[in-house]
N, C-alpha and C positions, 0 to 999 in steps of 0.2 A: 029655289036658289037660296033663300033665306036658310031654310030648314038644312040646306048641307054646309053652310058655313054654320051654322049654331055648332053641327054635329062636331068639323074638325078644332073650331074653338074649344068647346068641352072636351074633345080625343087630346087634344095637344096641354091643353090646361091638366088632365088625367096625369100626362106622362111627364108632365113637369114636375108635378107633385112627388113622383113615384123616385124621382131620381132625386128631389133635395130628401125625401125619407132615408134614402139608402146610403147618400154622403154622411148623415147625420148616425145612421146606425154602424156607419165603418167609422167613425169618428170617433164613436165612441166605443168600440170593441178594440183594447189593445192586442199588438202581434204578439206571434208565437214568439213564447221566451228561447226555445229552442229546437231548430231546424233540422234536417238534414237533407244534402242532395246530392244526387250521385246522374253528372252528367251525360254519361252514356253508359248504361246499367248492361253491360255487352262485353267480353272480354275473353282472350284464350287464355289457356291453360298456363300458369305460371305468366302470366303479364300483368304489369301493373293495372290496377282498376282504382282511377279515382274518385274519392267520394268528400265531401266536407260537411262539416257542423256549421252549424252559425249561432251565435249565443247571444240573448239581448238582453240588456239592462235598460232602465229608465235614468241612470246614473252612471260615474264611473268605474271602473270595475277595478278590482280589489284584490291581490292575490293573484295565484295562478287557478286556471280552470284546469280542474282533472276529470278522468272519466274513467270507468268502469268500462273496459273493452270486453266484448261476448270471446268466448272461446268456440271457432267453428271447424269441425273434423279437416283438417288438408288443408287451414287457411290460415294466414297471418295477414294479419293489419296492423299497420306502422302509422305512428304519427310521425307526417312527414313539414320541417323546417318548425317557424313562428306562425303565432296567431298574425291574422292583418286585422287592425282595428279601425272600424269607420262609423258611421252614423245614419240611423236614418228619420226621416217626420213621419210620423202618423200624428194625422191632423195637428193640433196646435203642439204637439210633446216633440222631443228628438228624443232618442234609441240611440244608445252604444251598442255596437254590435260586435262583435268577436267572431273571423272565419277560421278553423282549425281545418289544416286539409292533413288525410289520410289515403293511404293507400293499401289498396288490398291486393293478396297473391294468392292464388287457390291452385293446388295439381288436383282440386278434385273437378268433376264436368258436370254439366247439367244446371238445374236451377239451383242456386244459393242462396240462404236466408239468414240479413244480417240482424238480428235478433235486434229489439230497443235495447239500448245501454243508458248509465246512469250518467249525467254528467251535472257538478259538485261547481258552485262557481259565489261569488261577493262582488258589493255592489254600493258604491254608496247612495245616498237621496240627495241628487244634483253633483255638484261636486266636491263640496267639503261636509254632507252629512255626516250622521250617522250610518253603519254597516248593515249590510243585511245578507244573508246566507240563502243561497238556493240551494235546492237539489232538485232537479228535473230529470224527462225520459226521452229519449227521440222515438222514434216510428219507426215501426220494423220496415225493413224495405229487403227487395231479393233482385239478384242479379244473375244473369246469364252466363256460364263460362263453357267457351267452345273447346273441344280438344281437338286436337290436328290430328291428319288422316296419319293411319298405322297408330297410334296412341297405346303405349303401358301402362295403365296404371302405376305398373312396380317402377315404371322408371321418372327418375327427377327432371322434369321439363321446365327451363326458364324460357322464357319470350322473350328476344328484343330482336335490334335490326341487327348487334355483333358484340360479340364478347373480345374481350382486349385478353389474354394469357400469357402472361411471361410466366420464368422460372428462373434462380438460380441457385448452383450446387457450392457446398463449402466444405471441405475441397470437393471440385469436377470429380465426374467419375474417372475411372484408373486403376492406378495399384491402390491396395489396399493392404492392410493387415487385420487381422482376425481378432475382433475383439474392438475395432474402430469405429466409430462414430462421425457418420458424414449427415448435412442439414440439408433439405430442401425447400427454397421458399416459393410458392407459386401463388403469383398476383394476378387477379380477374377483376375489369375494370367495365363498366357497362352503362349504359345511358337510361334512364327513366329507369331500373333496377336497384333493388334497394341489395346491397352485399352482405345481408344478413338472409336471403334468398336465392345466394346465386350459389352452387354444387359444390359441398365438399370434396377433397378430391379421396380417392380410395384406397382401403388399408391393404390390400391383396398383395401379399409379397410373397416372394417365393421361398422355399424351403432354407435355412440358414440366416433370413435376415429377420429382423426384429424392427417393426413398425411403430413411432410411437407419433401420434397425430395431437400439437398445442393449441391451446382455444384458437378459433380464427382473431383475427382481426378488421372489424368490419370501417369504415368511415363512406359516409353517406354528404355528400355534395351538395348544397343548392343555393345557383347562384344566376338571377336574374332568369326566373319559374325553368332555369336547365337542370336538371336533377342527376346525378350519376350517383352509383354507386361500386365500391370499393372491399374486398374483400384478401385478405392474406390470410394463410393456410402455413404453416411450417409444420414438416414433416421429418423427423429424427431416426433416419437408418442407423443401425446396430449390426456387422456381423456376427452373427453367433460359428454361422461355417469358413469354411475355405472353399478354393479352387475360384473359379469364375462364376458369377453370380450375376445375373442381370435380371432389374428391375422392368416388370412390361410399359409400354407407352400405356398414356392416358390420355383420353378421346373426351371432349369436352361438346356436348352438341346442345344445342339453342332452335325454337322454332322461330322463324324471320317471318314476322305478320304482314308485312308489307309486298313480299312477293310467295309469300305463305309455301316457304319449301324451309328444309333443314339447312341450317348452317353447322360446321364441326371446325375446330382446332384440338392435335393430336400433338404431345408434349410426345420427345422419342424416346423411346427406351433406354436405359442408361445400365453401361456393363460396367463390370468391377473383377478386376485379378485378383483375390482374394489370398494373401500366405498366410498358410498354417501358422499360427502361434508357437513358439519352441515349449516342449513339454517341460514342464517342471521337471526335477530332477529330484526324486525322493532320497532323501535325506536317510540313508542306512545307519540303521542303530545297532553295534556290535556289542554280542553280549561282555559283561563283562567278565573277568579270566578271574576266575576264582580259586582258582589252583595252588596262587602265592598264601592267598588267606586260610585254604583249608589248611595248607602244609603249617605255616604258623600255628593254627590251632592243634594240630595232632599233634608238634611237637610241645605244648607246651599243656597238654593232655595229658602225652605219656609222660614226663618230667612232674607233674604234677601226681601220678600214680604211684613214678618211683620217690619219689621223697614221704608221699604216705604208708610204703610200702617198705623201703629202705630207711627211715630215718637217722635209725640206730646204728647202722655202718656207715652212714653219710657221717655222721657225727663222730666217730671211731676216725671215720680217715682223715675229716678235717682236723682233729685234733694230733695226729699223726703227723702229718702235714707243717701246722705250726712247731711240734716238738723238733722235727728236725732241721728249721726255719731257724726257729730260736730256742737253742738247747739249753736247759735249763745251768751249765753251768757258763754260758753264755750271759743268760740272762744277769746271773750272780757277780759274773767280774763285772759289768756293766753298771751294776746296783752298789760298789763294791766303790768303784773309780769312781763315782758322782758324788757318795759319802765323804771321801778323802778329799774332794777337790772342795767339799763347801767344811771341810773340819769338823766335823758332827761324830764324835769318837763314839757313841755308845751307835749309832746306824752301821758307821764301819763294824764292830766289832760284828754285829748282827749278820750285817752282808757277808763277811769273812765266815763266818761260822755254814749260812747256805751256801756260797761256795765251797768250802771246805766239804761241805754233805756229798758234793757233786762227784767226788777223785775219790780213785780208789784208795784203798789204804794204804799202801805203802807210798803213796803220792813224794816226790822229792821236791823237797824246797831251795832257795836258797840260804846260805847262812844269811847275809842279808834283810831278806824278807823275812826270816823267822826273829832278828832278830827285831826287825820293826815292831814286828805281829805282839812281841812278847812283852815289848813294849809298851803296846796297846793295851796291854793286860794286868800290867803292873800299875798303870795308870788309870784305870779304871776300880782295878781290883784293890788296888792300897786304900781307894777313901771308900769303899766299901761302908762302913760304918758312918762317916758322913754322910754320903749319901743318903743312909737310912733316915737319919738326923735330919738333915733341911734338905729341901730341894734346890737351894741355890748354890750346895757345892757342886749338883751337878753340873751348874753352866759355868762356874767358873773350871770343872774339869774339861767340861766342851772347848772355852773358849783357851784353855793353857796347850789345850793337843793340835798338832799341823797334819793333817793329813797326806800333805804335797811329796815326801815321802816313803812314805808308804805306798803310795799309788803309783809313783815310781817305779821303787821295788816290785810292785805286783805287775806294773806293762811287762817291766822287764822279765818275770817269770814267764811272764805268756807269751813274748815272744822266740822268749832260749826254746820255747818248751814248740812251739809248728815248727821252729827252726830244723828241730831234732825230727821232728815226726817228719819232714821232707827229706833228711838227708837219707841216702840210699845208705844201707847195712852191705857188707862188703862178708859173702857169706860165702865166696870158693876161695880156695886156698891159692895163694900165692904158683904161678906157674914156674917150674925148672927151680926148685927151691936150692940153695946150698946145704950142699950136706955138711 
C-alpha cells in the first residue's frame, strides 16, 4: 500500500513537472508572424472559396500590408473588404494581429495549390517606437474544387444561389437607320460573387452589325460580412447593313450549390428594321468645252501668219485707208486755217504753198483770196533783207500780219468750191426748144 501511493506521488509529481516545462517552452517561443487559413478547403467550380492571412506584430503596425498574390491557371484571388485588427497574449507580450480575408474563384477542377506568397508589412516597437520592416511567406496550402455534373471545361461557370440580370437599350429596338448606333447595358448582381468574376456577355452578332464591347464595370459590396457583387457590361451596336436584323437572346447560366442543379436567365432577342442609307449622289464632273478656246486660238494663229505673211500689203492698205480718211489737201487747209487763226504769217505762207501742191494747175481762186495770198507775200517778201538782217524783224512781221482774213477767204473758197462739185451739170438740151 505504501509502495503504490509512492508510485502515483512520483507519476503525478512526473506530470506536473512535464506541463510547467511546456507552459514555460510555449512562453517562450513567439507565434507565427504570418498565418494562413482556409476554412473549408472544398469548393465548386466558379464559387467563391474563402481563405485569410493573419499577420502579427509585437507592435503597431505601420503602413499598409501588401502581398505578392501567386498567379494560378483558371484562378483568381481577390482581396476581399479591410483588414480587422485585434490582439493577441502569448504569455507575458500582446501581438497586434492583422486578418486580410481573400477569396478565391477557379473554373479549373480537382486539387488546387495555392502556392506560399510574399507578404511585405511595418511595425513599430510598442507603440511610439522606432519602425521596422518585414517581409515574410505563408505555407502553401491546396484546395478541393468540384465541378458539377455535365461540366465544359470551354464553358464559363459562376456558382451562386441566383444571378440578378437586367438590361437596358438606348434607343429600344426598332426602326433603325443604317449607319446607327444603339447601346446596350446589362447589369448582373450576385451575392458572395465578386463582378470581376461573373460572364462577360457575347460578341456574336450577326451579319451587318458591328459589336463593340467597353471595359466592364465591376463594384464589389460588403456590408456587415454580406458580400455582393456588381458587374456592368455596355455593348455598342453599329449597323453596317440594312433590312431587318436581329440580335440572338443571351442565356446566362450559374450552378446553384445549394439544391446543386442549373439556374439560367435568357435576355430576348432584340429585332431591328434597319433603312438603307440614301446613296451618295456623285458628283458629275463635265468636261470642259474647249471649242470657244481652240477657235480663239486658231483665229489668232491664222491673223498671226497673215500679218507675217502679208505685212507689206497690210501696210499698203492701211496707208490707203488713212489717204482717203484724210486727203492730203484736207490735211493742208486744215494746217492752213490754224496758221491764220494764231497770226503766224511765215506758217501760213508754208501751209498755203502744200495746199497749193495739192490742186491741180489750173485751180480757180478767188480775186479775193488771191488778193489776200499776195498780200501775204508782199509782206513777207518786202523785209526780205531784214529779215536776213536781225531776226527780230521777223516777229515784228509775225506780229503786224492778221490772219483772220485770210482764213476767211480761204473757208470761203472751200466751201463755193463742194458747193460746185454738188450742184448737178445740166447736160441735155433744153426740151421743145424755140426756133
Amino acid at each position: 500500500m505504501f509502495k503504490q501511493l509512492h508510485y502515483f506521488s512520483a507519476t503525478f509529481l512526473a506530470l506536473t513537472l512535464c506541463l510547467t516545462v511546456t507552459q514555460s517552452i510555449a512562453q517562450d517561443n513567439p507565434p507565427q508572424p504570418v498565418t494562413i487559413k482556409v476554412p473549408t478547403p472544398k469548393a465548386w467550380v466558379g464559387q467563391r472559396l474563402p481563405f485569410s492571412v493573419q499577420v502579427r506584430a509585437p507592435g503597431s503596425f505601420v503602413g499598409a500590408t501588401s502581398f505578392s498574390l501567386p498567379q494560378i491557371p483558371r484562378t483568381v484571388i481577390l482581396q476581399v473588404g479591410s483588414p480587422v485588427v485585434s490582439s493577441e497574449e502569448v504569455g507575458d507580450e500582446s501581438w497586434f494581429v492583422q486578418t486580410h480575408e481573400f477569396a478565391l474563384y477557379s473554373q479549373a477542377f480537382g486539387t488546387v495549390k495555392i502556392p506560399a506568397f510574399e507578404v511585405r508589412y511595418a511595425n513599430r516597437d510598442g507603440f511610439t517606437g522606432p519602425t521596422t520592416d518585414h517581409t515574410q511567406q505563408t505555407t502553401e496550402v491546396t484546395v478541393e474544387i468540384q465541378a458539377p455534373p455535365d461540366y465544359d471545361p470551354d464553358v464559363f461557370v459562376v456558382t451562386a444561389d441566383k444571378i440578378d440580370i437586367q438590361e437596358t437599350w438606348d434607343p429600344p429596338p426598332g426602326k433603325a437607320k443604317q449607319g446607327d448606333v444603339v447601346h446596350r447595358t446589362i447589369t448582373q448582381t450576385a451575392d458572395q460573387i465578386s463582378g470581376m468574376v461573373l460572364a462577360p456577355p457575347p460578341t456574336n452578332v450577326p451579319d451587318g452589325i458591328q459589336a463593340y464591347v467597353k471595359s466592364p464595370q465591376v463594384n464589389d459590396h460588403t456590408e456587415r460580412g454580406e458580400f455582393t457583387g456588381e458587374r456592368i457590361d455596355t455593348v455598342t451596336y453599329q449597323f453596317k447593313g440594312s433590312g431587318t436584323l436581329t440580335l440572338p437572346a443571351i442565356r446566362y447560366v450559374w450552378w446553384n450549390p445549394e439544391d446543386e442543379s442549373y439556374g439560367s436567365q435568357t435576355l430576348p432577342e432584340a429585332t431591328f428594321d434597319v433603312a438603307a442609307a440614301p446613296q451618295p449622289q456623285l458628283a458629275t464632273v463635265e468636261d470642259p468645252n474647249w471649242q470657244p478656246l481652240a477657235w480663239t486660238f486658231s483665229i489668232l494663229g491664222a491673223l498671226g501668219i497673215l500679218i507675217a505673211t502679208q505685212s507689206h500689203r497690210i501696210a499698203l492698205g492701211y496707208r490707203t485707208i488713212q489717204h482717203r480718211l484724210n486727203p492730203p489737201d484736207r490735211v493742208a487747209a486744215g494746217r492752213l486755217i490754224r496758221a491764220c487763226q494764231t497770226n503766224d504769217a511765215h506758217a501760213a505762207e508754208t501751209e498755203w504753198n502744200q495746199w497749193l501742191n495739192t490742186q491741180p494747175e489750173n485751180v480757180r481762186l478767188s480775186d479775193g483770196l488771191r488778193s489776200l495770198v499776195l498780200e501775204l507775200h508782199r509782206l513777207l517778201y518786202s523785209h526780205a533783207a531784214a529779215t536776213n538782217s536781225a531776226p527780230s524783224v521777223k516777229t515784228q512781221t509775225d506780229s503786224a500780219w492778221k490772219g483772220e482774213s485770210l482764213a476767211q477767204a480761204f473757208q470761203q473758197h472751200l466751201h463755193q468750191r463742194r458747193s460746185k462739185h454738188h450742184t448737178p451739170e445740166e447736160h441735155l438740151p433744153p426740151l421743145n426748144p424755140i426756133a
